[in-house]
C-alpha positions as CSV (number, residue, x, y, z in Angstrom):
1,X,0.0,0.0,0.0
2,X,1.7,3.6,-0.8
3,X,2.5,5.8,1.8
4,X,-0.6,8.6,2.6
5,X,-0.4,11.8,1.3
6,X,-0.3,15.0,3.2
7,X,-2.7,18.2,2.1
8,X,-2.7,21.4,3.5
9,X,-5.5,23.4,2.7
10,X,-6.2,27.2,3.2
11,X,-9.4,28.1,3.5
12,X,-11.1,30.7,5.3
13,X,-14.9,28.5,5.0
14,X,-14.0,25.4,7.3
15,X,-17.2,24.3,5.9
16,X,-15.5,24.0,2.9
17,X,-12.6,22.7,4.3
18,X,-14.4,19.7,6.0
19,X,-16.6,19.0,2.5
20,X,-13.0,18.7,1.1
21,X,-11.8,16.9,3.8
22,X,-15.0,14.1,3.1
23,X,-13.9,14.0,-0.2
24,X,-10.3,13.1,0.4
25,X,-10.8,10.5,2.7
26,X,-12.4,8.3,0.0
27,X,-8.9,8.4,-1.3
28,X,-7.1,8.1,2.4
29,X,-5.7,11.5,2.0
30,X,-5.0,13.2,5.0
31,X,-5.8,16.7,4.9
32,X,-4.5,19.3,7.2
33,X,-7.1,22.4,7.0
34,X,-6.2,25.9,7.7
35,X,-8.6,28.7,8.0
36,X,-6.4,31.8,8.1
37,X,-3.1,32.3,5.6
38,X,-0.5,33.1,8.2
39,X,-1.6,29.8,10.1
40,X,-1.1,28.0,6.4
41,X,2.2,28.9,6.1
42,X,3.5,27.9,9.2
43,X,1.5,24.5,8.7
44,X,2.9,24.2,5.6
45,X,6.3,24.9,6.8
46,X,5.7,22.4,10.0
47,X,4.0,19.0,7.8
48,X,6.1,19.7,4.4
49,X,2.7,18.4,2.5
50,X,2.6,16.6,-0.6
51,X,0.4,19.0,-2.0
52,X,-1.4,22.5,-0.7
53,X,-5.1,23.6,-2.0
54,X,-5.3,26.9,-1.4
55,X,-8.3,29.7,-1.7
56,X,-7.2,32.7,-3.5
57,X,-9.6,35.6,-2.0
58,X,-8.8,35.5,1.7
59,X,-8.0,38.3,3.9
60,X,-4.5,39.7,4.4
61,X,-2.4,37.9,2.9
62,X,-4.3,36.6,0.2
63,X,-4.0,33.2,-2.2
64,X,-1.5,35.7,-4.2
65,X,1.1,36.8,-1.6
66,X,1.3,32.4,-0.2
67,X,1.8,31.5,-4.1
68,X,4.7,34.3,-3.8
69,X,6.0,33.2,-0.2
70,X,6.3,29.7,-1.7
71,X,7.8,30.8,-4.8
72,X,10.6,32.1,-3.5
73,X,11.5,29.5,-0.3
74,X,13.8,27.6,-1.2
75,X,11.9,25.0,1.1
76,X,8.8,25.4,-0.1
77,X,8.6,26.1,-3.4
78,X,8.9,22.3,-4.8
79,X,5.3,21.9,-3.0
80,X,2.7,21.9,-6.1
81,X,-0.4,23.9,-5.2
82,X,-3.8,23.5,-6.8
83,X,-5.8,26.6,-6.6
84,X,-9.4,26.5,-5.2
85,X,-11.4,29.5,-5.6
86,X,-14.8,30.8,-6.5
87,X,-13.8,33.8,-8.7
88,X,-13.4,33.0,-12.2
89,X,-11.6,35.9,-12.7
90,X,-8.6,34.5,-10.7
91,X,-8.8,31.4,-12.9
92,X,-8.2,33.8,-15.7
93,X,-5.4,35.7,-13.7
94,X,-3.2,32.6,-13.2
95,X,-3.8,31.7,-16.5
96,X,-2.5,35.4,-18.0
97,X,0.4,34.9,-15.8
98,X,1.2,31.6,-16.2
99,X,2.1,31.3,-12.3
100,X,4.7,28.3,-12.2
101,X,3.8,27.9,-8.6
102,X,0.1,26.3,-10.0
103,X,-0.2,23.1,-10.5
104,X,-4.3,22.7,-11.6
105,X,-7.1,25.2,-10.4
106,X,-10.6,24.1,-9.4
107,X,-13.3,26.3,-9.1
108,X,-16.0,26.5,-6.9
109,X,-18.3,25.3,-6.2
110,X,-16.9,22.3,-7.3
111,X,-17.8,18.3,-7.9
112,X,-16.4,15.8,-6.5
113,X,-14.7,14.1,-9.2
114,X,-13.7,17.3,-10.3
115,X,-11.8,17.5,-7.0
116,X,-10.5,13.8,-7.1
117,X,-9.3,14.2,-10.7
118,X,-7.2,17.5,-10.1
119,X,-6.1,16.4,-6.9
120,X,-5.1,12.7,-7.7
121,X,-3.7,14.0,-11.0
122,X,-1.2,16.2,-9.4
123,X,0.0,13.9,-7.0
124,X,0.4,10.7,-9.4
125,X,-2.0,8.6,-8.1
126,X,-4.9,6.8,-9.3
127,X,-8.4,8.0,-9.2
């Protein structure tokens, strides 16, 4: 059996957090959720995840300024990051920049295959 893989995710809904959290179980995931983005940097810097889903449009700092943070630790920035957010307009941001940092992007609200496919994709295994 492979080893479980570690998610952080940074949302500031922990509804959504625990609908994700349902949805990753069916996989064994273990998900780590985080409803404020200075606690999900310091998580991320404590558990080293295998992956990190992370809402764009939260308060200070934002999506934006974590995918930066991560960009530039040395530490950090091998972590992919799949991008979970409700404004399609950020979808169309990442895409104009092309933001290396961004693995896959889901938007909400989301289904869960949708989910399982992005998130199993990314990390190699099968859905």
């Amino acid at each position: 059996m492979a080893a479980e893989k570690t998610i952080v995710c940074i949302e500031d809904d922990p509804h959504i957090i625990d609908l994700i959290r349902l949805i990753l179980q069916r996989k064994n995931f273990r998900l780590i959720g985080v409803t404020s983005s200075c606690d999900g940097l310091e998580t991320i810097r404590k558990h080293r995840p295998d992956l990190v889903l992370l809402d764009l449009m939260m308060p200070e700092p934002d999506g934006w300024q974590i995918l930066r943070t991560m960009e530039r630790d040395h530490e950090l920035h091998t972590i992919p990051v799949i991008v979970v957010t409700v404004r399609s307009r950020c979808v169309d941001l990442l895409q104009d920049r092309h933001t290396p940092k961004v693995a896959d992007y889901v938007t909400k609200p989301f289904g869960i295959q949708q989910l399982l496919d992005s998130v199993c994709g990314v990390l190699g295994v099968a859905v």
